[in-house]
C-alpha positions as CSV (number, residue, x, y, z in Angstrom):
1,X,16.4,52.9,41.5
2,X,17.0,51.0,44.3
3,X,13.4,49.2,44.3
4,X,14.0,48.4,40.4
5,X,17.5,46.6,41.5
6,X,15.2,44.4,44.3
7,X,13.1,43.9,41.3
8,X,15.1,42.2,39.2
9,X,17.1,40.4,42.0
10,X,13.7,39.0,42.7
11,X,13.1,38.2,38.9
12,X,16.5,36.8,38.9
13,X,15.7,34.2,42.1
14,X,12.5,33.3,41.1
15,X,14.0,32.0,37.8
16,X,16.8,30.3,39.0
17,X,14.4,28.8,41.6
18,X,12.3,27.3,39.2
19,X,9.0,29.5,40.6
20,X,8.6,30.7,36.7
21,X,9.3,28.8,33.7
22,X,9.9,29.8,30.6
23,X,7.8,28.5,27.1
24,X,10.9,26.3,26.6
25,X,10.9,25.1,29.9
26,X,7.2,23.8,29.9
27,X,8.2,22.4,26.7
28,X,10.6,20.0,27.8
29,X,8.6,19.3,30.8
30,X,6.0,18.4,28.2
31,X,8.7,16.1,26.1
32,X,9.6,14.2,29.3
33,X,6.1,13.3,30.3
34,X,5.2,11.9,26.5
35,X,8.6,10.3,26.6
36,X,7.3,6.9,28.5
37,X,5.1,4.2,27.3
38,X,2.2,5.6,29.4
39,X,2.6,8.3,27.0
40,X,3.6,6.9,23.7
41,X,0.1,4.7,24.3
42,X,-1.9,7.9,25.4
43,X,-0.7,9.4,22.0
44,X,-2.2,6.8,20.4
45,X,-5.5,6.4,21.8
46,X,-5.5,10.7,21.4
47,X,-4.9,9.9,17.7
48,X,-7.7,7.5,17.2
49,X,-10.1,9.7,18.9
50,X,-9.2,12.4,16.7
51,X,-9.9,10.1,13.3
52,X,-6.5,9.5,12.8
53,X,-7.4,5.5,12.6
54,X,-4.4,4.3,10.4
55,X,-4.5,0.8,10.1
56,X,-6.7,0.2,12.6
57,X,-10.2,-0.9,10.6
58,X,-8.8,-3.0,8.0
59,X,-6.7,-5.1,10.8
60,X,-9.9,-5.4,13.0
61,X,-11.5,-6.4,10.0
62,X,-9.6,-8.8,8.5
63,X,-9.4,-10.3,12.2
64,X,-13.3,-10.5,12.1
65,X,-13.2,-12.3,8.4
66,X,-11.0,-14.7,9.9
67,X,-12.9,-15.6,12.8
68,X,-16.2,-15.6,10.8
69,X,-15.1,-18.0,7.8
70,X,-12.8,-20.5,9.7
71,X,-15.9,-21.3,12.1
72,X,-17.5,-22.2,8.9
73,X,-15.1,-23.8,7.2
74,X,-11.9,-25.3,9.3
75,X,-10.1,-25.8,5.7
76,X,-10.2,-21.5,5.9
77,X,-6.4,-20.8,7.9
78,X,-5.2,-24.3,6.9
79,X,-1.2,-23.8,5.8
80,X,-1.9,-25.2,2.4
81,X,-4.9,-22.7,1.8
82,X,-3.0,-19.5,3.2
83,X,-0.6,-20.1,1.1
84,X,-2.6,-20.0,-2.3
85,X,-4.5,-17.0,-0.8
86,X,-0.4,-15.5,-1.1
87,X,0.1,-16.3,-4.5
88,X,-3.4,-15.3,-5.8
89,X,-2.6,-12.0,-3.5
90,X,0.2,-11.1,-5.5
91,X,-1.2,-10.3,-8.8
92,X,-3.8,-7.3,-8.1
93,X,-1.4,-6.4,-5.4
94,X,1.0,-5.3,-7.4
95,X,-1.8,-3.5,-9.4
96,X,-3.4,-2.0,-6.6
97,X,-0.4,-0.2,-5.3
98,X,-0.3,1.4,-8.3
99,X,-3.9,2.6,-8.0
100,X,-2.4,4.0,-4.2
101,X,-0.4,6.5,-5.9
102,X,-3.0,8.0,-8.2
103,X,-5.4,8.0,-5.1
104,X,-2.8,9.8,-3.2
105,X,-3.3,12.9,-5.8
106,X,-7.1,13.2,-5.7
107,X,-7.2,10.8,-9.3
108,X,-8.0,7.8,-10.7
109,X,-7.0,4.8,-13.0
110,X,-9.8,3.1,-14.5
111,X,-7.7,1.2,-17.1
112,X,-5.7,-0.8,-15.0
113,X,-7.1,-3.8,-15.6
114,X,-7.0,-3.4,-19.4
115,X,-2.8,-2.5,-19.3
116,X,-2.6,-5.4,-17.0
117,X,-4.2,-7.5,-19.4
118,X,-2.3,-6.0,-22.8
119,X,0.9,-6.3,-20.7
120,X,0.4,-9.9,-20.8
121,X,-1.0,-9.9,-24.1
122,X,2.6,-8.4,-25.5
123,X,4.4,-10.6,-22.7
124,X,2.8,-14.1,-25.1
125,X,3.5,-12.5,-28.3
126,X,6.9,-11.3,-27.8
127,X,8.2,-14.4,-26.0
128,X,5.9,-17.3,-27.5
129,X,5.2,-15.9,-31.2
130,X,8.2,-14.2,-31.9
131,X,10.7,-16.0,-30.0
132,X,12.0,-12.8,-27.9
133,X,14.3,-14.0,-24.9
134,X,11.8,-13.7,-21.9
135,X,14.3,-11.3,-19.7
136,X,13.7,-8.6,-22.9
137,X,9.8,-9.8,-23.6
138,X,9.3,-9.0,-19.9
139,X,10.6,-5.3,-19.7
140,X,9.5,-4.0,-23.0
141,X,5.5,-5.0,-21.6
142,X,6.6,-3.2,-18.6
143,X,7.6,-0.1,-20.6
144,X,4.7,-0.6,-23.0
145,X,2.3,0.0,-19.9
146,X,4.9,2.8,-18.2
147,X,4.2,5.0,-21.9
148,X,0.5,4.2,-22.0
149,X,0.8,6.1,-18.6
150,X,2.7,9.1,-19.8
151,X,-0.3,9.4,-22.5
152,X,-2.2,9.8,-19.2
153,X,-0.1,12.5,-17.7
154,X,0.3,14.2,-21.1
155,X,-3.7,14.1,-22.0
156,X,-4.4,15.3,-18.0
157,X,-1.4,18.1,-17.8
158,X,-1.7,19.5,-21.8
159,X,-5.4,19.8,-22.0
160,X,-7.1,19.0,-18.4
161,X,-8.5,16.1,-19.2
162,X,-10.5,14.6,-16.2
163,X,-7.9,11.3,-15.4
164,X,-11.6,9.5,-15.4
165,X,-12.1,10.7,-18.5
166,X,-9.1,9.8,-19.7
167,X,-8.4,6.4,-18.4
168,X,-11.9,5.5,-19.2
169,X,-10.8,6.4,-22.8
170,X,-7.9,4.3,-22.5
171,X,-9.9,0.9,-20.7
172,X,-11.4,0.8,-24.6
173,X,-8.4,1.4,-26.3
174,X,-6.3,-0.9,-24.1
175,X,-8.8,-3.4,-24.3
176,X,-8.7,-3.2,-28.3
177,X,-5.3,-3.6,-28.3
178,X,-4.9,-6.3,-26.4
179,X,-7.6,-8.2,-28.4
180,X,-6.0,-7.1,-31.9
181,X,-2.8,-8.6,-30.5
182,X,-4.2,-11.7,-29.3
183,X,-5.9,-12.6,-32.9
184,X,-8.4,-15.0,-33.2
185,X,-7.1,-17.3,-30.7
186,X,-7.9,-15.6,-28.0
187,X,-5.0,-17.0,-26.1
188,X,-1.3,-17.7,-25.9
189,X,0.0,-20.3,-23.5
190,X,2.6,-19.9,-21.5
191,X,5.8,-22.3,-21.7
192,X,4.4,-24.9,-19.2
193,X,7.8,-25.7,-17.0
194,X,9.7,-22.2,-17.1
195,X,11.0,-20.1,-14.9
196,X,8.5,-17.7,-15.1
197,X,5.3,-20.3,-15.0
198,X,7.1,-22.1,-11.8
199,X,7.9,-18.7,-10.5
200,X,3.6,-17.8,-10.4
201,X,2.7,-21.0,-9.7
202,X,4.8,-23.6,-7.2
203,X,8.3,-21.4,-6.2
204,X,8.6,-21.0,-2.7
205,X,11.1,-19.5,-0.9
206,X,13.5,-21.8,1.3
207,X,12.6,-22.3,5.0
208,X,15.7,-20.9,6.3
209,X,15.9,-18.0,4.5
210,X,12.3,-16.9,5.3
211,X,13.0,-17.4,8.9
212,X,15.9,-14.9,8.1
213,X,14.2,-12.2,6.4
214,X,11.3,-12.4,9.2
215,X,14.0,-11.5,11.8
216,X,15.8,-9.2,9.2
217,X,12.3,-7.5,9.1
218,X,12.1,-6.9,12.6
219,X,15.5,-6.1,13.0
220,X,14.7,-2.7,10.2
221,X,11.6,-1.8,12.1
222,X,13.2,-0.9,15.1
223,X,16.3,0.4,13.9
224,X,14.3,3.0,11.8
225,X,11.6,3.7,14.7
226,X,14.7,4.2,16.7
227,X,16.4,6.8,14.2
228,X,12.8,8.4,13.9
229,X,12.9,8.9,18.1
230,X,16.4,9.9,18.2
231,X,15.9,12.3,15.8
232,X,13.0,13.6,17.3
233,X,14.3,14.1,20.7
234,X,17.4,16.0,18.9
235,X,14.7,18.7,17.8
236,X,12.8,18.7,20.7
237,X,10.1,16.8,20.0
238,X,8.5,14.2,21.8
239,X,9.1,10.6,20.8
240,X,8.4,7.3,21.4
241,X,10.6,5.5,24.4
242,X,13.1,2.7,23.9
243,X,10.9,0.3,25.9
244,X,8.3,0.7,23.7
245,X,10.2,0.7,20.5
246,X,11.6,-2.7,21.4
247,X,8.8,-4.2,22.4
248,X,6.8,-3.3,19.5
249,X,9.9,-4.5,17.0
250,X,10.0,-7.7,18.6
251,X,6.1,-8.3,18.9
252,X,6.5,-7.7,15.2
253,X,9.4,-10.3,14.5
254,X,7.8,-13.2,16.9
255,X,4.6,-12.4,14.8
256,X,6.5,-12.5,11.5
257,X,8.0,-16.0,12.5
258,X,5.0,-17.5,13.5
259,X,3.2,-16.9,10.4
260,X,6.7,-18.3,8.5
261,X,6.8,-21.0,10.8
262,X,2.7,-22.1,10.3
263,X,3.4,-21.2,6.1
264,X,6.6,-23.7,6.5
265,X,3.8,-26.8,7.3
266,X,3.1,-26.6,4.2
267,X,4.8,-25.3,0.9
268,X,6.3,-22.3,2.4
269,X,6.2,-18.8,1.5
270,X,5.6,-17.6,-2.1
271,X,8.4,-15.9,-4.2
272,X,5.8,-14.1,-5.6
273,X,4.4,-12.4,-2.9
274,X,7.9,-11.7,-1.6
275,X,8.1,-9.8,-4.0
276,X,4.9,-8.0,-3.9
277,X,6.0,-7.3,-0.1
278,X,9.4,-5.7,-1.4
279,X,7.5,-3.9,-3.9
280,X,5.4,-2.4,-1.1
281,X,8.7,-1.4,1.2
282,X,10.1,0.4,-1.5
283,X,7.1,2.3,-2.8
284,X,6.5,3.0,1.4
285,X,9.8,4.5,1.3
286,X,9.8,6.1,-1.7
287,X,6.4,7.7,-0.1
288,X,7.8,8.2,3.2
289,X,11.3,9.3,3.0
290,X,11.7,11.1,-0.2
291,X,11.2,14.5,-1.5
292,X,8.9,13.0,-4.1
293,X,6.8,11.1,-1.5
294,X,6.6,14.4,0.2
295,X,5.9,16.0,-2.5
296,X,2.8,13.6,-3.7
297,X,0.9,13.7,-0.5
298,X,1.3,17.9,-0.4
299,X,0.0,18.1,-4.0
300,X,-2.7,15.5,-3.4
301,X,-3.5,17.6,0.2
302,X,-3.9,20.6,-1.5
303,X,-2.5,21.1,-5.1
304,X,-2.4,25.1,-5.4
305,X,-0.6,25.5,-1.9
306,X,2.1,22.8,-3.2
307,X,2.3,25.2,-6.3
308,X,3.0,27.7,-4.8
309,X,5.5,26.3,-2.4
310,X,7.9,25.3,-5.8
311,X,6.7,22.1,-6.3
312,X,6.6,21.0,-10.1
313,X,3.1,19.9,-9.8
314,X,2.8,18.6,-13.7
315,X,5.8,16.6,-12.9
316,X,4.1,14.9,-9.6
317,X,1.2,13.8,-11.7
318,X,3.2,12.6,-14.7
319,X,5.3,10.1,-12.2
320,X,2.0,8.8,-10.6
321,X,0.7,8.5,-13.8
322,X,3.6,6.2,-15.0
323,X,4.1,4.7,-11.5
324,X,0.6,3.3,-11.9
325,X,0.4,2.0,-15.3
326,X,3.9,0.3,-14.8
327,X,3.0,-1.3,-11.9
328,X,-0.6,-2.6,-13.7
329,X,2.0,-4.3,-16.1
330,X,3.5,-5.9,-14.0
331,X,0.8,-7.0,-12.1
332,X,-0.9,-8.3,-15.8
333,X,2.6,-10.1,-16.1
334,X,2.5,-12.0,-12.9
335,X,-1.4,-12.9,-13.5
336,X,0.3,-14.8,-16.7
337,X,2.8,-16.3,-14.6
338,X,0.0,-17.4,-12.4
339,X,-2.1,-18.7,-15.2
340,X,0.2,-19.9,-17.6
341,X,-1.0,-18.2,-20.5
342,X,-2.5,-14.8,-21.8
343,X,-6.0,-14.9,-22.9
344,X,-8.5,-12.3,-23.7
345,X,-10.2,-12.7,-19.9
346,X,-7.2,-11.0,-18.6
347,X,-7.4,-7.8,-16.7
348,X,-11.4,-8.0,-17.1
349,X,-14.2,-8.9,-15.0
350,X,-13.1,-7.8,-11.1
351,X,-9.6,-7.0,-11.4
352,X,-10.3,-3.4,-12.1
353,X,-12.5,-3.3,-9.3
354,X,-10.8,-5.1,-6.9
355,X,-7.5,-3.3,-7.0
356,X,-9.1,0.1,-6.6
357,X,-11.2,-1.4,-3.7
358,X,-8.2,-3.0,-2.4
359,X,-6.7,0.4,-2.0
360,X,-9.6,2.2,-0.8
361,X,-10.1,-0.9,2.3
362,X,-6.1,-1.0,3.1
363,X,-6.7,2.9,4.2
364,X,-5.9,5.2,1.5
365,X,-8.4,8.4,1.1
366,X,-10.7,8.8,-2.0
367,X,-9.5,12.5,-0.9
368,X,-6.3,12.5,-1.9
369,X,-3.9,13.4,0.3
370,X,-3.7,10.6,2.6
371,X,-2.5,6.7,2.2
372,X,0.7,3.9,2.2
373,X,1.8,1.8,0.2
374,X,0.8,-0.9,2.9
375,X,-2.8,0.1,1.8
376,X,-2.6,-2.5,-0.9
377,X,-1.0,-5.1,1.1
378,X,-3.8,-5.1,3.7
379,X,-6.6,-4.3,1.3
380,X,-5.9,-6.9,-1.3
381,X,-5.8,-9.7,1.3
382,X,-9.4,-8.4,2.7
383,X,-10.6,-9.0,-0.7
384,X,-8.6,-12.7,-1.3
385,X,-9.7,-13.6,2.3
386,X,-13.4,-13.2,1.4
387,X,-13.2,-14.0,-2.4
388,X,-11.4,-17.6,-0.8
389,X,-13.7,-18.0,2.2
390,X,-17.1,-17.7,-0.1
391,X,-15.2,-20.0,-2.3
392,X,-14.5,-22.6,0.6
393,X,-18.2,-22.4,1.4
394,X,-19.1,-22.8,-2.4
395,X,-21.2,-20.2,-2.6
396,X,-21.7,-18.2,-5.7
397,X,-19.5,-15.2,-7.1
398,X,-23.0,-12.8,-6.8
399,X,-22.3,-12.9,-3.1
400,X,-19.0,-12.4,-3.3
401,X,-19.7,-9.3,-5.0
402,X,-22.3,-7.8,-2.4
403,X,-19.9,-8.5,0.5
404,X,-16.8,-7.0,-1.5
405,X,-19.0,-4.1,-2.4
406,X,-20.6,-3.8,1.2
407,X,-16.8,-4.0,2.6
408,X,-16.0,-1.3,0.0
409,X,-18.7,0.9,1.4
410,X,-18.2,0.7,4.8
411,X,-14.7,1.4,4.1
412,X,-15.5,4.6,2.4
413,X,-18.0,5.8,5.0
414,X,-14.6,5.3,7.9
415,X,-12.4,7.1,5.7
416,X,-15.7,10.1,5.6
417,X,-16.1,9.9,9.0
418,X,-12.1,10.0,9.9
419,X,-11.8,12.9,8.1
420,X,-14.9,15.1,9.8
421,X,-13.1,14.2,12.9
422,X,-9.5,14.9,12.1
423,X,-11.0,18.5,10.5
424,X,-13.0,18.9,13.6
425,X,-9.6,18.4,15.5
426,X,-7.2,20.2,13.2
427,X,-5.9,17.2,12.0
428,X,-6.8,17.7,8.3
């Protein structure tokens, strides 16, 4: 008896002497030494080694593209060239961050070009032929596009229908349409002068209130990365350090400004691709911080496991479904704002291709499972910045389309290669 007592007196010491520590212990011994920028920047590098790249390729990238085509043409990163590289941006943006969703699942949208292209077929018939006020013309092509998308989901849920299969189906179809409705004309032009035209072409946003927003910008990031740490250190977690959350916040803004600032030189920044960019922050968050978004990247990582955990998986695909083909009609619309007309060349040719590659480049997997909205930001201004570079050095489209495809296929290979790794790490 008397030697259990010592026992446990000497159990008793040892703990409160801090000789033996308990799992929770170590844990927040653990927390402390992440919690410094030492740490926040050792987490990083541990990520990248264990294929968890991010954004990192496409920024490197695009930094090499830069370097490459201003030292052959000094016209490349000139104010007045960026910013028609923005507005030509905009259009298969918008489409491509449609194509992010349907990626997200495992799927894919081959007709995006084609609803892009009837969108602004109906967009000239509704408003120009048959006199429709342009804020009604404009939503009913949106909802056109938004049902041909629910054909999708319904074709894909109801009978399995491969989505290549069935978007494949619906490039012809679309395609049809949008001829039937253009008639032998071939073309509808815009009203040259309206809101809408001067909204694709010339409208740019005043200088003072772009300088806002880029400070407004910064001002989000780190009051979100700062909820996201606070949070974290509430459960336990490890998180990122103040230091380090403010410096990256204002490295951000002072970039943001600068790039304003050098836009300002010239016309300023597009309303167009403002609102691409708010397009992409909302989709992020609707990815990010939402049961849906949650729910898209668990039935895109592994759709049996996310039926099985309650999640309406028929309902997941559905939304993407729509998601996409909505936001291909509004991407056909703003093409017509950028062109001033809807013609029978709209939505062919590259736009297909170039919004799926713009997704694939920004960083979302061909696997499903993994992407961001911010995908389609990056990835469609790889694509402007080379399709505008090889135009600067009047060269001819073929080469464009080896180096897109090249780009493409490098891309690919990464995201291959990022994903051995993150299995081989037990990142998957």
């Amino acid at each position: 008896m008397t030697s259990n007592i010592e026992q446990g007196r000497s159990d008793s010491g040892a703990s409160k002497s801090g000789a033996s520590k308990t799992p929770l212990d170590r844990a927040d011994v653990r927390v402390k030494h992440d919690d410094s920028i030492g740490g926040a920047i050792s987490a990083f590098l541990e990520r990248i080694r264990s294929g968890d790249l991010g954004f990192l390729p496409v920024i490197v990238g695009l930094i090499l593209i830069c370097i490459v085509f201003q030292s052959l043409s000094p016209v490349f990163l000139s104010a007045n060239n960026l910013v028609n590289l923005l507005f030509d941006c905009s259009t298969v943006g918008v489409i491509a961050l449609g194509i992010v969703c349907i990626l997200m699942l495992g799927e894919i949208d081959l007709s995006v070009g084609s609803v892009s292209g009837l969108s602004s077929a109906l967009l000239g018939v509704l408003w120009v032929n048959l006199n429709w006020p342009v804020v009604l013309a404009i939503p009913a092509a949106i909802l056109a596009g938004m049902a041909i998308g629910a054909v999708y989901a319904f074709l894909f849920n109801r009978f399995g229908m491969p989505s290549f299969v069935a978007t494949l189906a619906g490039l012809l179809a679309v395609l049809g349409l949008q001829l039937y409705l253009l008639g032998s004309t071939g073309s509808i032009n815009l009203p040259y002068g309206s809101e809408v035209v001067n909204f694709g072409q010339t409208m740019t946003m005043p200088h003072a209130l772009a300088y806002a927003l880029a400070a407004i910008a910064g001002v989000v990031i780190f009051y979100a990365d700062f909820r996201t740490a606070s949070r974290r250190r509430e459960a336990g977690l490890s998180a990122r350090p103040f230091a380090f959350i403010l410096l990256r916040a204002a490295a951000i803004t002072i970039a943001l400004e600068l790039v304003v600032f050098y836009l300002n030189q010239d016309r300023g920044v597009p309303w167009m691709f403002t609102l691409f960019v708010v397009l992409v922050v909302v989709m992020n968050y609707a990815l990010t911080r939402t049961k849906w978004g949650r729910s898209m990247n668990a039935v895109g990582g592994n759709r049996e496991a996310a039926r099985r955990a309650g999640i309406n998986v028929r309902f997941i695909y559905a939304s993407a479904f729509v998601t996409c083909a909505g936001l291909a009609a509004t991407g056909g619309i703003l093409a017509a704002a950028r062109l001033a007309s809807a013609s029978q060349q709209a939505g062919t040719g590259e736009v297909n291709l170039n919004a799926i590659a713009s997704a694939v480049i920004g960083g979302t997997s061909l696997f499903g499972g993994r992407g961001s909205a911010y995908s389609a930001l990056l990835g469609i201004i790889v694509i402007q910045a080379i399709s505008s570079g090889l135009t600067l050095l009047d060269l001819s489209s073929s080469l464009r389309y080896m180096i897109t495809g090249a780009v493409l296929a490098i891309a690919v290979i990464v995201d291959s290669l990022a994903r051995r790794s993150r299995v081989s790490h037990g990142r998957a």
